[in-house]
N, C-alpha and C positions, 0 to 999 in steps of 0.2 A: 484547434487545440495544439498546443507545443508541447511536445515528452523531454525529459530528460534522457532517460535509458529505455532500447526496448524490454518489454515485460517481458520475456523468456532469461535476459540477464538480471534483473531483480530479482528472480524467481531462483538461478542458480547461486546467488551470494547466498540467498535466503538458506538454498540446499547444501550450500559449503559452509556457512558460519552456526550454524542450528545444532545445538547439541542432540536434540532429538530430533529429527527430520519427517513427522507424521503427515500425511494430508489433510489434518486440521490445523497444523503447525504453518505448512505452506500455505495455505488459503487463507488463515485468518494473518501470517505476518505479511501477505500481497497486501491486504485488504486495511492494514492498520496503518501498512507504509505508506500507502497510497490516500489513506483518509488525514493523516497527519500532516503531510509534506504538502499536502494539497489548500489545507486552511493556513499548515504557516509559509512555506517558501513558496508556494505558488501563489500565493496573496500577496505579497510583494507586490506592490505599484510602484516601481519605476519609472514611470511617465511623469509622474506629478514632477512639480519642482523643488519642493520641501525639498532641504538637504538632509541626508542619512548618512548613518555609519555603511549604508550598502551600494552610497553614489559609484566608489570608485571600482564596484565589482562590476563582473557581467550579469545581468538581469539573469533572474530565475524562470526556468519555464514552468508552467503553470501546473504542469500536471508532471508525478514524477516515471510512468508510462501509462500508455493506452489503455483505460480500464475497461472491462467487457464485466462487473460483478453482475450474479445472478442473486434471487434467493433464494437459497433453499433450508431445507431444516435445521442443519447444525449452521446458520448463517450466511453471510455471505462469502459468495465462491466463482472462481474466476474457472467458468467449464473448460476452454485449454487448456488451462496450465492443470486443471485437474484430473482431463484426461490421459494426458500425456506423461501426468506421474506415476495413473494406474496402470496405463498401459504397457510397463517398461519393467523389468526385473531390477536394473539398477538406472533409476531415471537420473538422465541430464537435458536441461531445457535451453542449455546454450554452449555453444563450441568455446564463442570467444565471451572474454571474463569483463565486469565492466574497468572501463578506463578512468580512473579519478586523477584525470591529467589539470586540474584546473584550480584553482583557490576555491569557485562556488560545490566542484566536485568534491574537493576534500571536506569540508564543511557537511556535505551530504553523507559521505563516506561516515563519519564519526557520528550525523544521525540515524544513520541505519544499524549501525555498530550497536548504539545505545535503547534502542527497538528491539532490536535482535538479541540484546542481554537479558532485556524484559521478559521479551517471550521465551525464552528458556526457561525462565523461577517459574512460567505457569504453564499450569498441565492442561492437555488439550479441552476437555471440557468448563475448566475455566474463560479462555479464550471465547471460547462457546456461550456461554453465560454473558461475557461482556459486550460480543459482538449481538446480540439478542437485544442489549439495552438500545440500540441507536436505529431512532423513528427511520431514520433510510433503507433499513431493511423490516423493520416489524411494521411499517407501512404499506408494505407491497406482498409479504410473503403472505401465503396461501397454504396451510396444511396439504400433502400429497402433488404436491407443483412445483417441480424444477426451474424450468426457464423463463422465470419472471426474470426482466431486467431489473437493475437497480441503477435509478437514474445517477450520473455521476456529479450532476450540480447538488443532486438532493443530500450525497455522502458527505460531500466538501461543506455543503449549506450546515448542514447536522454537524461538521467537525469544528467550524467557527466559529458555532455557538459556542462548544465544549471546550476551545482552547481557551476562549475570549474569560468564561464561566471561573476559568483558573484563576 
C-alpha cells in the first residue's frame, strides 16, 4: 500500500482547519477523508494507456494514509489518533505540518479544504448518523466491542459504490 501523508499530519490539518475540533469531528473527518480519496484519487489507474487529463501528473497513491479504522459505537475510529487526542490537555498529533509541495498535493490540499468545510455545517452526531449508514462499518460492529477492525478494501469498496451512485 502507498500513502500520501502520514496519518498523524492528516489528523493535525484536520486539528488546525476544524472550526470545532471534537473527537467525533477528528475520527469521523480521518475516516471520511480517507474513504473518499481512496475511491476517487486513489482509483486512479495510471498504468493503463488510455490517455487522461491526469497523463501528465504524478500518479496518485492509493491510499491518502495508513488506515488502522476500528468500529466502535459512534462509528468508525482510528484508536491512535483517538487516544492520543484523549490523552493530551491540548493535543497535537504532528510537529511537522503537511507539505503540498506538488501540483497532485495541491489538488488534494483544496480536497481536504472542501471536506473540512463540510464537516464544520455538521454537528458531531450528525457525522455520527452518516457514518452508521456505510455497510463497512455496520458490517463488523458489534454492540459493547471496541476493536473490531474495519477492513480497509471493504471502506474504499463501500466508497466506490457511493461515488460512482453520484
Amino acid at each position: 500500500m502507498t500513502y500520501l501523508f502520514p496519518k498523524e499530519q492528516v489528523a493535525q490539518y484536520l486539528l488546525d482547519n476544524l472550526s470545532n475540533d471534537t473527537p467525533i469531528k477528528i475520527q469521523k473527518g480521518l475516516y471520511f477523508l480517507w474513504a473518499y480519496y481512496s475511491a476517487t484519487y486513489g482509483n486512479i489507474d495510471s498504468s493503463n494507456n488510455a490517455q487522461s487529463e491526469f497523463d501528465s501528473m504524478d500518479p496518485y497513491p492509493e491510499f491518502l494514509f495508513e488506515p488502522n479504522f476500528q468500529a466502535w459505537m459512534y462509528g468508525p475510529v482510528d484508536p491512535d489518533i483517538y487516544h492520543q487526542y484523549k490523552s493530551e490537555e491540548n493535543p497535537q498529533f504532528s510537529e511537522t505540518k503537511i507539505n503540498f509541495d506538488s501540483t497532485n498535493k495541491k489538488e488534494i490540499q483544496k480536497f481536504m479544504d472542501n471536506f473540512i468545510r463540510q464537516i464544520n455545517e455538521v454537528n458531531d452526531f450528525g457525522l455520527v448518523s452518516r457514518s452508521h449508514q456505510d455497510s463497512a462499518w455496520s458490517s463488523v460492529y458489534k454492540e459493547g466491542i471496541r476493536d473490531i477492525k474495519i477492513d480497509p478494501n471493504s471502506i474504499k469498496e463501500n466508497y466506490k459504490d457511493y461515488v460512482s451512485a453520484k
